[in-house]
N, C-alpha and C positions, 0 to 999 in steps of 0.2 A: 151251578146247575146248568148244563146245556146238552147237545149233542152235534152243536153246528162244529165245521171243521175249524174256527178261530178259537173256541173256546175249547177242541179237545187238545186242540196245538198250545194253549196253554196250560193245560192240566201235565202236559208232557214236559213242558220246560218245569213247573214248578216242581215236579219227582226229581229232575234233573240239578234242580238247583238249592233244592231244599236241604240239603245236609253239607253243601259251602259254607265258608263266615262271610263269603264277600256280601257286601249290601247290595239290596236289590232295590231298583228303580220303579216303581210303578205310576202308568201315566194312563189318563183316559178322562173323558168327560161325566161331569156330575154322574152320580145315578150308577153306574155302571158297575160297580161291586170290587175297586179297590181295596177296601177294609175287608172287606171277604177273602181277596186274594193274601192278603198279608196273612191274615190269621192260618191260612190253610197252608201258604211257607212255615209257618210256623208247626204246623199241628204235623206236619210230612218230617221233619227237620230232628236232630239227633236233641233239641232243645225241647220236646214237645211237652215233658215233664216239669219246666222251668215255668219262669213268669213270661205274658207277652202282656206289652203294656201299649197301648196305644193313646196317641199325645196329638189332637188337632191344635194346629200352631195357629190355626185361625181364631179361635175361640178366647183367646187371650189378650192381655194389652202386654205391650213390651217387656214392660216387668215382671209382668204374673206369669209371661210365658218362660222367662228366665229361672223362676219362682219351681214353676210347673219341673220343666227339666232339666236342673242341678239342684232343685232344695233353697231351703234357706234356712238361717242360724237366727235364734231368738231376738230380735229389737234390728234386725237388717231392714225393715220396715215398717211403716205405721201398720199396725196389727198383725205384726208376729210376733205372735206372744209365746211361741214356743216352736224348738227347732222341729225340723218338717225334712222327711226323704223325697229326692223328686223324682222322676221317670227312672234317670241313668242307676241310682242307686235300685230301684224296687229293680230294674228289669236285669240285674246283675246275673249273669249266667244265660238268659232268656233270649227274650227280643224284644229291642225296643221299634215301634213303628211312629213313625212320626208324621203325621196327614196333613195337606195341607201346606206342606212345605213353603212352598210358593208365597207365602203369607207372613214368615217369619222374617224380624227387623236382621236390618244389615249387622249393627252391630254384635245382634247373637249369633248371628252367619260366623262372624270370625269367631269366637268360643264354642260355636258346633264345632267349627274346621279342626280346630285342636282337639278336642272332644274324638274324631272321629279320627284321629291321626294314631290318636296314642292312646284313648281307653281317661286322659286324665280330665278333671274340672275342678271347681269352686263353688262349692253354695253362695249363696247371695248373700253375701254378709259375711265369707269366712277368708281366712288367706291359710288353712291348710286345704294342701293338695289333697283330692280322693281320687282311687282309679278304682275302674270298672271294668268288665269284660261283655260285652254285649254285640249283638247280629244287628246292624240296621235293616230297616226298611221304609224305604220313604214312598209318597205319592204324592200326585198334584194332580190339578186340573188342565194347570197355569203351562204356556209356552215359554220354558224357561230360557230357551235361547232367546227368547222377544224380552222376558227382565232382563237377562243381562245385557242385552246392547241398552235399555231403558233406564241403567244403573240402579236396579231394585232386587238380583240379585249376583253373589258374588261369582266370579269366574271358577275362581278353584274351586270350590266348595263343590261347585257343577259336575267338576269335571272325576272332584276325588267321589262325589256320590253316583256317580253313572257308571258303575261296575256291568251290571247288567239291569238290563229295561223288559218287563213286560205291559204292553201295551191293552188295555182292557177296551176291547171292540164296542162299539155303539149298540144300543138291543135293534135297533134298526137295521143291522148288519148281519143279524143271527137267526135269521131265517123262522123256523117252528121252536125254535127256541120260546120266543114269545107264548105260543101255546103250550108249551113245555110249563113254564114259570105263570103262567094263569092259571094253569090246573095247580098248580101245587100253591098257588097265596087262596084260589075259593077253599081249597079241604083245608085248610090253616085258620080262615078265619071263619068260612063255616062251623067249623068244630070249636072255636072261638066262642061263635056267638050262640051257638046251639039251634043253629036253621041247618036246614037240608036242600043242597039246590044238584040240581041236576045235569050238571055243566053246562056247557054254553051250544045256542044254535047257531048250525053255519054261516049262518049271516054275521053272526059276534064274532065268530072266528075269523072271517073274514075282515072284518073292522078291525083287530087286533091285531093282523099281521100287515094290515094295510097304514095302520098309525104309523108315523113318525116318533113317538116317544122322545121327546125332546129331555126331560127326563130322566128317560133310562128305565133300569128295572125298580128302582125306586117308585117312578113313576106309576109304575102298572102295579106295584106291590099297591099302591094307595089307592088306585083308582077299584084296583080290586075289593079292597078292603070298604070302600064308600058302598060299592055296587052290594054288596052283602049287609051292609048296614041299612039302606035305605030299600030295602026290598025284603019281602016276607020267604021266599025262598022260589024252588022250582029251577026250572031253565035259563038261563042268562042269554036275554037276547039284546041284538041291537041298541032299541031306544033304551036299556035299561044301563048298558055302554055310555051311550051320547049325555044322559045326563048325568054321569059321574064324569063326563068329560069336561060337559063343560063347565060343572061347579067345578072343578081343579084348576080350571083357568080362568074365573073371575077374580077382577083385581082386587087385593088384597082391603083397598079401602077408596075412596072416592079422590081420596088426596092426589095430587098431581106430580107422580116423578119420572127421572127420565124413562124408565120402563115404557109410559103412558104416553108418551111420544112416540115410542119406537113401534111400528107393526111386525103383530110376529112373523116370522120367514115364510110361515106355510101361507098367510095370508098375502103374502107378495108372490111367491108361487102360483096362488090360485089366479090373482089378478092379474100375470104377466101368462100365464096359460089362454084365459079367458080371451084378452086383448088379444091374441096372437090367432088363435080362431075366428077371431070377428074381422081379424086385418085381412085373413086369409080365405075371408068366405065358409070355412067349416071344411078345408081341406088339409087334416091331419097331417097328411108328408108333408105337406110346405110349412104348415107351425112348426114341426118338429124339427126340420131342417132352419128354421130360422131362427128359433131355440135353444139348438145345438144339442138336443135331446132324444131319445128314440119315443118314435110313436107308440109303444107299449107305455111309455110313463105318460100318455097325455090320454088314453084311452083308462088305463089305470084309475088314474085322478078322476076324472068326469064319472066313472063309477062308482069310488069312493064318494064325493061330492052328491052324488044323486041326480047329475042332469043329465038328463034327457036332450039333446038338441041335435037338429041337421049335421050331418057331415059327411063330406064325400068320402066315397070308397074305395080304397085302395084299386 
């Protein structure tokens, strides 16, 4: 769902590419609607009728993910008590998508690579061959040129799965998009939860396109979803934003991990902003020049931010 120009320029490759067998690459950070975009190659694609099976390689151990996609044969492990079809089998005719990629052990790197050479595998536990006929499509998060110089993942596998890449844009990057996709998670969970709100006042609106969404649409889908849940209905404004924001960003428990060391970026942002105004006496072209930023994102911020202070003017 969008109407910025990155996301129509994707809707136009996936028409374009949607009825190929070659596999298709998808890359982008967290949140951003990867597994939406597979499904919708899928759902465009002469297969649409078939299975689409989708298989996060992160969600498994070594084994189980082996287990997951090629099957296994009754007593191949403690507790397989009975033979079992895996991904490649159910997605036979369809499409198999595989999430996560980036995630999966080396050593099934080399049984994908054959896997996707030739349609052939082995369940876990069997020595007859089965083949299949399936469409990949993978995703990651992960900079897979950075695993492979890292030895974490394989070269070829790389190279035989990079047929075609589409890139899924940050929701920070998509302009009213963001308004676009708020209005349509309040009527969803509005209607959900059987309140009635009245969209949002400009000031939300403006907090919405001015977030950062580190996130993604993920992100705003739940903060959406809180803002509806913890409020009786009406107009969505502002402070009713800030406090689904920032229960989405307290830490998870008091326990100390490396997260809790790390400050988030926006709050290194704001303090390398601040400091550079104060260094500069409150004159906006010099921070911005010594920032290496334009004075629109330093005038931006301080309104976002809510401060008020001195500065000279242009």
């Amino acid at each position: 769902m969008g109407n910025s120009k990155s996301m129509q320029a994707i809707y136009k490759m996936i028409k374009q590419i949607a009825n190929s067998n070659a596999s298709v690459f998808i890359t982008g950070e967290t949140g951003t609607g990867k597994g939406l975009c597979a499904k919708a190659i899928h759902k465009e694609s002469q297969r649409h009728n078939k299975a689409f099976f989708a298989l996060n390689c992160a969600a498994f151990s070594p084994t189980l993910i082996e287990s997951e996609l090629f099957g296994h044969v009754k007593g191949a492990f403690s507790g397989a008590i009975q033979n079992r079809k895996g991904a490649a089998e159910t997605a036979n005719g369809g499409t198999l998508f595989l999430d996560e990629i980036g995630e999966m052990d080396l050593n099934l790197q080399a049984k994908l690579l054959r896997f996707v050479e030739d349609g052939t595998f082995y369940k876990l536990g069997s020595s007859q061959e089965q083949k299949v006929e399936v469409r990949f499509v993978y995703a990651t998060n992960r900079n897979l040129l950075a695993e492979i110089e890292a030895g974490r993942f394989r070269n070829d596998l790389y190279y035989r799965l990079n047929s075609t890449t589409i890139l899924m844009p940050p929701l920070r990057e998509r302009g009213e998009d963001v308004l676009l996709l708020a209005r349509f998670f309040l009527e969803k969970y509005a209607t959900d939860e059987k309140k009635f709100y009245n969209g949002f006042t400009s000031a939300a609106e403006n907090m919405l396109l001015n977030e950062e969404w580190r996130g993604n649409v993920r992100e705003l889908n739940h903060v959406i979803h809180k803002v509806v849940l913890l409020n009786d209905g009406g107009q969505i404004s502002e402070s009713m934003l800030e406090a689904a924001l920032d229960k989405e960003r307290e830490p998870p428990s008091s326990i100390e991990t490396p997260c809790t060391k790390i400050r988030p970026l926006w709050v290194v942002k704001k303090q390398a902003i601040l400091e550079a105004l104060e260094i500069c006496k409150g004159d906006v072209s010099h921070a911005a020049k010594c920032l290496e930023i334009g004075q629109a994102t330093i005038y931006k911020k301080l309104k976002e931010w809510k401060i008020d202070r001195a500065i000279v003017p242009n």
